[in-house]
C-alpha positions as CSV (number, residue, x, y, z in Angstrom):
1,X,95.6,0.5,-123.6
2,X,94.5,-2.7,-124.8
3,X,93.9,-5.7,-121.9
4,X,96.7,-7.7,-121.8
5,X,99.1,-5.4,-121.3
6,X,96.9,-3.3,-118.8
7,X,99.1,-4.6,-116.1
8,X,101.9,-3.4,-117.4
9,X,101.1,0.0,-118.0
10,X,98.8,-0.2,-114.6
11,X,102.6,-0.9,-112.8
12,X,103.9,2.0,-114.7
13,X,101.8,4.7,-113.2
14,X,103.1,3.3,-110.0
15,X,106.9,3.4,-110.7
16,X,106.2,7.1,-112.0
17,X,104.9,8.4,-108.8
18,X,107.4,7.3,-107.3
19,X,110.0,8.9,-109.5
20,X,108.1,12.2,-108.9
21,X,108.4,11.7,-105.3
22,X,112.3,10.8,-105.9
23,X,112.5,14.1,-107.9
24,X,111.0,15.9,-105.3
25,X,113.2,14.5,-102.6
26,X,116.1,15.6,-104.8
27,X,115.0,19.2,-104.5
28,X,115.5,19.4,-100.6
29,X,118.9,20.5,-99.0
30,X,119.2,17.8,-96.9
31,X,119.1,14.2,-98.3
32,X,116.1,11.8,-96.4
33,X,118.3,8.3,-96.4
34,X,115.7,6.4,-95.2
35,X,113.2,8.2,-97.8
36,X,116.1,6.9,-100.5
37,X,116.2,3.7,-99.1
38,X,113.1,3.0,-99.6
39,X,113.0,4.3,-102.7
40,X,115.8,1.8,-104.4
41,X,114.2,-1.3,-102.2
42,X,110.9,-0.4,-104.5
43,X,112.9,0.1,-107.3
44,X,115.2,-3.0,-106.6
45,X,111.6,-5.2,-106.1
46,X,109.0,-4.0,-107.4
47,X,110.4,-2.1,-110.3
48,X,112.7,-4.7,-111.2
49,X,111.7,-7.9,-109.5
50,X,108.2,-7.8,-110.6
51,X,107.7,-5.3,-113.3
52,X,110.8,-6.1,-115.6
53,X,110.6,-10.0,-115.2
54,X,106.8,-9.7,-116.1
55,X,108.4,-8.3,-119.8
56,X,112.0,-9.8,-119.4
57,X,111.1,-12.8,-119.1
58,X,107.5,-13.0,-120.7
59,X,106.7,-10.5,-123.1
60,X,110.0,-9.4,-124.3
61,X,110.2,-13.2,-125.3
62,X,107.4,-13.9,-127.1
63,X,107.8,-10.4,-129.2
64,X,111.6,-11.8,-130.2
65,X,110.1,-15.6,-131.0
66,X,110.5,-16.5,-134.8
67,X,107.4,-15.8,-136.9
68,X,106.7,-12.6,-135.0
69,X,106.7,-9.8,-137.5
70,X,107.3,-6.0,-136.2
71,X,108.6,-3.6,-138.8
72,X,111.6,-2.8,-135.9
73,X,111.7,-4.9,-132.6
74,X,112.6,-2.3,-129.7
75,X,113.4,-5.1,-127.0
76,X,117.0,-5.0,-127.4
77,X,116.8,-1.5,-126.8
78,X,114.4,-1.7,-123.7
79,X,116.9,-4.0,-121.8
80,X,119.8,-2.0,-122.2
81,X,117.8,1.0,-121.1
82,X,116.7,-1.2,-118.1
83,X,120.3,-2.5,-117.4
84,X,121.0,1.3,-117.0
85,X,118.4,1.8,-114.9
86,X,119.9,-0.6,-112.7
87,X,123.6,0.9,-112.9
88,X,121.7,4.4,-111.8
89,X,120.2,2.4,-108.9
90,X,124.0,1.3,-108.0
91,X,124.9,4.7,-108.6
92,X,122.1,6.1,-105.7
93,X,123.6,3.2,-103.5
94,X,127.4,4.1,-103.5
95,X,126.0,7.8,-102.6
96,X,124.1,6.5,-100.1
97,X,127.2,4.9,-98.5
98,X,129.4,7.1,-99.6
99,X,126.8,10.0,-97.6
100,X,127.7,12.1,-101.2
101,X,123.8,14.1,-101.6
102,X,125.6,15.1,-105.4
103,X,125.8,11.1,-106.0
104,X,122.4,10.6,-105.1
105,X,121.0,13.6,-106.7
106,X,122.7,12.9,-109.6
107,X,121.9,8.9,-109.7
108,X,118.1,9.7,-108.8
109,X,117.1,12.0,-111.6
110,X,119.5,10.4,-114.1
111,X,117.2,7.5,-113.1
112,X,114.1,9.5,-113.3
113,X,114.7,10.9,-116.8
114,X,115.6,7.7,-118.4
115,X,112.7,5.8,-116.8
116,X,110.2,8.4,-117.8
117,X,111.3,8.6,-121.2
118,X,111.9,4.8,-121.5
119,X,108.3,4.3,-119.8
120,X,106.8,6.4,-122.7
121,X,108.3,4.4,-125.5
122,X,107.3,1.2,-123.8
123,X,103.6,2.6,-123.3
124,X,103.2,4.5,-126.6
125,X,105.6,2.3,-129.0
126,X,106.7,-1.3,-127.6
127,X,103.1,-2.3,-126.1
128,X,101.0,-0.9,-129.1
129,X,102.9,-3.1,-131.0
130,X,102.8,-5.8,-128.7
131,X,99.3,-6.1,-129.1
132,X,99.1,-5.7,-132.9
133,X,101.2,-8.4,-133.5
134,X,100.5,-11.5,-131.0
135,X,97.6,-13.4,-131.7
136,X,95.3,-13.6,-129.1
137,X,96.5,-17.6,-127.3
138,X,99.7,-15.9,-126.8
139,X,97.7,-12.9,-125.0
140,X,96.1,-15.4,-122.8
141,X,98.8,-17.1,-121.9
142,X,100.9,-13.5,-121.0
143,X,98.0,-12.6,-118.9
144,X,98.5,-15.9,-116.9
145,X,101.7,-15.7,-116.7
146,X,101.4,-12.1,-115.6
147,X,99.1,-13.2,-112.9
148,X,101.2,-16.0,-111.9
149,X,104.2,-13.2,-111.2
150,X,101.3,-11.4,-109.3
151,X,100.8,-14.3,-107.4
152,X,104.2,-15.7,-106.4
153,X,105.7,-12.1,-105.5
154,X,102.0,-11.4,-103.9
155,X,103.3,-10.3,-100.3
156,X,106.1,-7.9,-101.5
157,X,104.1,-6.3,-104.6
158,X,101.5,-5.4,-101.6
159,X,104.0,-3.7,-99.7
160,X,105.5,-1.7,-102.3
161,X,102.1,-0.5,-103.8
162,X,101.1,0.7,-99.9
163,X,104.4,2.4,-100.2
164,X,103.9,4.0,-103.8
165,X,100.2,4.6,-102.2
166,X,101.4,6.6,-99.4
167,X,103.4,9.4,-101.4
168,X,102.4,12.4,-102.2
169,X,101.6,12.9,-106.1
């Protein structure tokens, strides 16, 4: 993985062990609610919040800007995988309040099959591409950017790395 998107795929190892710990939690007979709370809160924040508007918002953009030439541009697929992400988080919540352990299971490694598949295409399709086909001002100025997210969303990303840090896996 090249250096400016090292962050990216850096924050991807992360969310992945916590979808094996999600996975795992699945396999129990009784459902932890605070373990699954925590859970969505990372991947509400730090999944979303910090991860997603690092290439929503940054990268995603500068790959769709005229003059950028990819023989296919996979963003428009990579938010609507991420916008079902989020209605699998939804999904996890309503179980959670409706105390239905099939909802959750079923929301949780829906989740967890989609984000490990769409993490792989990121990692081995969208950011190899990424990095063949923006000159290297516009990699500086991600990698700020990037740091800048880092920076402004400093306390929380902190918090939900000690939590990642702290699984199993």
């Amino acid at each position: 993985m090249k250096q400016t998107l090292k962050a990216l795929y850096d924050e991807h190892q992360v969310i992945l062990k916590v979808i094996r710990a999600l996975l795992k939690e699945c396999e129990k007979p009784v459902i932890d609610k605070i373990f699954f709370e925590k859970a969505i809160d990372f991947i509400k924040n730090y999944a979303d919040k910090i991860h997603h508007a690092k290439e929503e918002d940054l990268l995603f953009k500068e790959l769709c800007k005229p003059g950028i030439l990819m023989h296919c541009n996979p963003t428009e697929q990579m938010l609507y995988e991420h916008d079902l992400g989020r209605n699998f988080v939804k999904g996890m919540l309503n179980g959670l309040k409706e105390n239905s352990r099939i909802k959750i299971i079923e929301n949780a490694q829906g989740y967890a099959q989609l984000l490990q598949e769409h993490i792989g295409k990121e990692d081995d399709i969208l950011y190899p591409m990424a990095e063949e086909n923006l000159d290297e001002k516009t990699k500086k100025r991600l990698l700020l950017k990037f740091k800048e997210v880092d920076d402004k969303k400093k306390i929380e990303r902190n918090k939900y790395l000690a939590f990642a840090n702290k699984l199993k896996g």
